[in-house]
N, C-alpha and C positions, 0 to 999 in steps of 0.2 A: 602410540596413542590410537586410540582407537573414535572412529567419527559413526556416531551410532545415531540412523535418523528411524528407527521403530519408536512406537511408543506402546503400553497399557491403555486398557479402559478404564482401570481404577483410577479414580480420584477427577474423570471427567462430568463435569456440569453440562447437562441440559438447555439448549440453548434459548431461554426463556424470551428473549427480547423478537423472537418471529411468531411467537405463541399470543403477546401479550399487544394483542391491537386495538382498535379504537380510531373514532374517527377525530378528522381535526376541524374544530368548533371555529368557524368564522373566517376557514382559509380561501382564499377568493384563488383557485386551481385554473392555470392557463388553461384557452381554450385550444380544443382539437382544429386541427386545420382542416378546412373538407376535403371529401374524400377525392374532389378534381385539382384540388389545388396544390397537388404536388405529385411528381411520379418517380415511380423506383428504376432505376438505373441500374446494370449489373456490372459488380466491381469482376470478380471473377465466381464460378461456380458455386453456388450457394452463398455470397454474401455481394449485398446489394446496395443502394447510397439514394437516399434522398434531401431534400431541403428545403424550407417553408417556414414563412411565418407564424408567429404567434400572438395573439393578445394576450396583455396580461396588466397587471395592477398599475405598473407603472409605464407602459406602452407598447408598442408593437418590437417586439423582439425575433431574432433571427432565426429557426435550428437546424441544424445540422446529423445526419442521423446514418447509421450503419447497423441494416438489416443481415445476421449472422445464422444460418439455419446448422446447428450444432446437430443432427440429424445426417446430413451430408457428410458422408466418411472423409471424406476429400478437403472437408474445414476442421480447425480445432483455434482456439486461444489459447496464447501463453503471452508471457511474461516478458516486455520489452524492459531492457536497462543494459547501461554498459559495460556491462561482464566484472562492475565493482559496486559493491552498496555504497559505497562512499562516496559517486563519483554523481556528474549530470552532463545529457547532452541532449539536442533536439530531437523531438520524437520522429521528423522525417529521418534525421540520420538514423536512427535507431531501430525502423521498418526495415531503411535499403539495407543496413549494416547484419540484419538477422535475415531478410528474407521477409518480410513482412508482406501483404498486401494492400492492409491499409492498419489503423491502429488509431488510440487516443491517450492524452493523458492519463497518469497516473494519481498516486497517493498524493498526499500533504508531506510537506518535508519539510527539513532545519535550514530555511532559508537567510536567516539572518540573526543578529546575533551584536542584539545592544544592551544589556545584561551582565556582559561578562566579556569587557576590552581585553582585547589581545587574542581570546579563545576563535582558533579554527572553526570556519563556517563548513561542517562537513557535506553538508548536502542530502543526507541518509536523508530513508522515507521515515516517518511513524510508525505502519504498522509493519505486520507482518509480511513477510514474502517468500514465494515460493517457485521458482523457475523449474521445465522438466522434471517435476518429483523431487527435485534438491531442495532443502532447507534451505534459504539464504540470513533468514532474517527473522529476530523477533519484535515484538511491539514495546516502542517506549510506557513508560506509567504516563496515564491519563495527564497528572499535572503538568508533563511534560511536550503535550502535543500542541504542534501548530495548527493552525486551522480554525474553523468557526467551529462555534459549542458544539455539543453531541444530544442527541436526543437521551431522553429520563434511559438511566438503565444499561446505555451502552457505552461499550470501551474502548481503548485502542486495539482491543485484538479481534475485531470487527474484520470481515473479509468478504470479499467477493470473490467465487473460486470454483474451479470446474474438477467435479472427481474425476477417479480411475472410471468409473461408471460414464463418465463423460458428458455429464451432466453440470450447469451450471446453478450455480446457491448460492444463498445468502448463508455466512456460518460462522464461530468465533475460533481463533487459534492463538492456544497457549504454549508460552515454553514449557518442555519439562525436559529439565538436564541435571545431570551430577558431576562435581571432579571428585573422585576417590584416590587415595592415596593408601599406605599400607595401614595407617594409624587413624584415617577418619573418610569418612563421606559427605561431601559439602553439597548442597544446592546450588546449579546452575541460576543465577538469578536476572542474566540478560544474553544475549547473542548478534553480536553484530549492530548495536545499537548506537547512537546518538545521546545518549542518556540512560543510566543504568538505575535500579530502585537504591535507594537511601541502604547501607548496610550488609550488600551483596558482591555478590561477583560475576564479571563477567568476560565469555570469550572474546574473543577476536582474532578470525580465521582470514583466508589468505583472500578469499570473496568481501571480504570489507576495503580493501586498497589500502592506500600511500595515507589520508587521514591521519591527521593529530587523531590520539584516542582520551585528550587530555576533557573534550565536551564532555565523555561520558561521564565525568564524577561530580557535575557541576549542576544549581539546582537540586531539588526535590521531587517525592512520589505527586506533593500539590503545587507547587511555586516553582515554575519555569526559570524565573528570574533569580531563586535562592543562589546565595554562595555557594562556588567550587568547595568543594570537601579540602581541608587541611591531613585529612589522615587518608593514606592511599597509600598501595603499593600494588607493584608489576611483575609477574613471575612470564618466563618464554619457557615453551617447552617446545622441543623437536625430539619425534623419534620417541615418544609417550615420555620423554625425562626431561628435567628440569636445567634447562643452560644457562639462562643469566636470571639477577632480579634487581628490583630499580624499585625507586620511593616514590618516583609518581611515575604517570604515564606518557609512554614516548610515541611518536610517528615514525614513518616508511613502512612499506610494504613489509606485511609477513608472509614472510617464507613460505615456499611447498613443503609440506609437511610439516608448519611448527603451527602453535594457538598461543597469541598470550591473553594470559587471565590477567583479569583485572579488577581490584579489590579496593573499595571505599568504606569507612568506619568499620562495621564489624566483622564483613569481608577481609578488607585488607590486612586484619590482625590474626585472621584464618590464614593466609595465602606468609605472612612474614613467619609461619613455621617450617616453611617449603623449603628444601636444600637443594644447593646444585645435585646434580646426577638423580636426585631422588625420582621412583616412579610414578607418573600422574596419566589416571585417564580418562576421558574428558567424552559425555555421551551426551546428546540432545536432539531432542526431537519437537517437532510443536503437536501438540493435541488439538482435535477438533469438537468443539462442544455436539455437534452430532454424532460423533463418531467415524466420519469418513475420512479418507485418504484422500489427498490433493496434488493433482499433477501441477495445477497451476493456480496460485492464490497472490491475492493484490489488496493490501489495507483501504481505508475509506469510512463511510460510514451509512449505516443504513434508511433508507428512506419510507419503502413500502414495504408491508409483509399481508400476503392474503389477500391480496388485492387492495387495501386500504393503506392509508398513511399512517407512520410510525406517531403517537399522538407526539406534542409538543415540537414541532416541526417548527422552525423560524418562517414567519410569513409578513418580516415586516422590512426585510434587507432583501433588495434587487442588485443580482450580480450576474458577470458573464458566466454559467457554471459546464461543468461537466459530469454525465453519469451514465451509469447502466442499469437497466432492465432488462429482468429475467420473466420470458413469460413460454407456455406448452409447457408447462411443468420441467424446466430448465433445458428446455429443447431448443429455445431461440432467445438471442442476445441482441439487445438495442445500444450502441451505442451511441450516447444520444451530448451535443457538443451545441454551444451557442454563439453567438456569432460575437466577435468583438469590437464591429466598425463602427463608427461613430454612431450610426443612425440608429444601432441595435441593442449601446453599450448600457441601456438600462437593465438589459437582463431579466432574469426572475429570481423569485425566493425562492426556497428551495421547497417552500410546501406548494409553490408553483412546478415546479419539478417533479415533484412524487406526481401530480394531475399529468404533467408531461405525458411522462412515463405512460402511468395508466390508460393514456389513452392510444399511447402506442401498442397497447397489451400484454403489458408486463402486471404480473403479478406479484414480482419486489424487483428494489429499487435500491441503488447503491449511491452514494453520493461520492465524486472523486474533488479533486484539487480543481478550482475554478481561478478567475481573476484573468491574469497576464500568462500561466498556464495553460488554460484551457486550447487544445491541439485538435485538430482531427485530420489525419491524413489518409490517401486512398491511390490507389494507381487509377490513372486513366487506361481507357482500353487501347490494347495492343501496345502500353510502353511498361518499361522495367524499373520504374523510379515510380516512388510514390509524389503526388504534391500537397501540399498543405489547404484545404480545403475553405476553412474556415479563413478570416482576417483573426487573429489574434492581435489583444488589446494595446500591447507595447507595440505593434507594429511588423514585428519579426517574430520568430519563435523561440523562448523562452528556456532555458539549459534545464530540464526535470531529471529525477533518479529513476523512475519505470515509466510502464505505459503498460495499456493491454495491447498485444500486437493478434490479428488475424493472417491465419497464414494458410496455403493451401498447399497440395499436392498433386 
């Protein structure tokens, strides 16, 4: 079998939702902290730590922030998680355990799971993800995301992500896969997911872990909570050929070298024509609605494009959050963390957020997983362990499937 992560330009979309701004009518935008009242701190060579209060709608909240100068040959971001999509651990472990320098929480993920008694809580992220150039992961269907709404327009294949160019953006990333066999060519229709589209099929490579893969066929493209599919079947392939196949779908680790596909309603009645031994070979890759290549991409959802807020932004829920802004024309990264102690834990909205940002000088703006999540951690100078910078809201830090991790050389 062959693991094919190229893709075509044909068939890719324009990524309209950073074209299509507008300002947001009645958002009361935290204020800037002045310019004395907080000072930047050097974490290591080009990336730096500060923190300061904020006013905002519902009171003085806390933030936490990591200045990244992606200019600096010597810095780059990538993609913290525990070397399984299926899996979660604390984002300090996750810095010391890769080498990190400092780092923040990640996507929205399948945290819990009252809908469907019995079904494995896999942990997967939402959207897409993309470690050193590797594929890991595609985006669940919208109806199937955790998280607060999305702004008008956007998906789960929402990303924040830094090219080969090395440069960081805002941009969308889609699956595009096939299984072909001798007598047909199917559509890839998920990767690595938590939840697969109504009627498709999907892989599951040996970067997804030990996870039940039974969540994926449960629910709908709109209804989180929809019923498990009754029609499903499971094909394993090692070695591009077909070894066993099953009527629904099983857990444990897949093997190096094998994929199993996994097929719900119209899928699963493509996948029960599959024979043992038969040849199957299985190619995906995600597209970028710009068109660029991504060494490193992390789901979420967007906040700022062009300087301005994505319109319909929520400006009426204050929460502890987490995000990134991108500003110098994707030269420099804010990762920007709030505080969760008692005194701070009103938070902001997130059209408080996007003013954040902006006035850190970011020209967009990414929104990640907030709440009992929300993480920032950083080394102090002259030690080899990061600490956890922020008070997060439950008290301790929180078990997540990614982060963005900053690392140097």
């Amino acid at each position: 079998m062959t693991f094919h992560q190229k893709w075509s330009a044909a068939g890719r979309t324009a990524l309209t939702l950073l074209t299509a701004l507008g300002t947001l009518a009645g958002a009361a935008l935290a204020g800037a902290a002045p310019a004395d009242a907080a000072s930047w701190t050097e974490v290591a060579a080009g990336v730096e730590y500060r923190q300061y209060d904020l006013s905002a709608a519902a009171g003085v909240t806390h933030a936490h922030v990591l200045s990244v100068d992606l200019t600096n040959s010597h810095v780059r971001l990538g993609l913290l998680y525990p070397g399984r999509v299926a899996a979660r651990a604390a984002v300090s472990g996750l810095a010391d355990g890769q080498g990190a320098v400092a780092g923040v929480n990640g996507d929205f993920f399948h945290i819990s799971e009252t809908q469907h008694p019995g079904v494995e809580v896999t942990g997967a992220s939402v959207g897409p993800a993309v470690a050193d150039g590797r594929v890991l992961k595609g985006a669940v269907p919208k109806g199937q995301r955790f998280g607060p709404g999305l702004p008008p327009g956007v998906g789960t294949g929402a990303v924040l992500g830094v090219g080969t160019d090395g440069l960081a953006r805002l941009d969308t990333l889609s699956l595009q896969g096939t299984v072909t066999t001798a007598e047909q060519r199917l559509p890839l229709g998920g990767l690595n997911q938590y939840a697969l589209p109504v009627g498709s099929i999907g892989a599951f490579t040996p970067e997804w872990g030990s996870a039940s893969r039974e969540r994926a066929i449960c629910g709908t493209d709109t209804d989180r909570g929809g019923p498990c599919s009754a029609n499903t079947y499971e094909v394993t392939l090692k070695g591009g050929r077909v070894v066993s196949v099953a009527n629904s779908p099983g857990s444990g680790a897949v093997a190096a070298g094998s994929t199993v596909l996994v097929g719900r309603e119209a899928g699963a009645e493509r996948l029960r024509e599959f024979t043992v031994g038969e040849s199957v070979d299985v190619r995906y890759g995600l597209g970028s609605g710009s068109g660029r290549a991504y060494r490193f991409a992390i789901g979420g959802s967007p906040l700022l494009a062009g300087g301005l807020p994505l319109p319909g932004l929520n400006n009426g829920t204050s929460a502890v959050r987490t995000a990134v802004g991108v500003g110098d024309g994707g030269k420099r990264v804010f990762l920007f963390v709030l505080d969760g102690a008692v005194a701070y834990r009103r938070g902001l909205t997130v059209a408080e957020v996007a003013g954040a940002l902006r006035d850190l000088g970011a020209t967009e703006g990414f929104n990640l997983d907030g709440g009992g999540s929300s993480t920032l951690v950083a080394r102090p100078a002259g030690q080899a362990r990061v600490t956890v910078r922020n008070h997060p809201t439950g008290g301790a830090e929180r078990r997540v499937p990614n982060g963005v991790g900053v690392f140097t050389r």
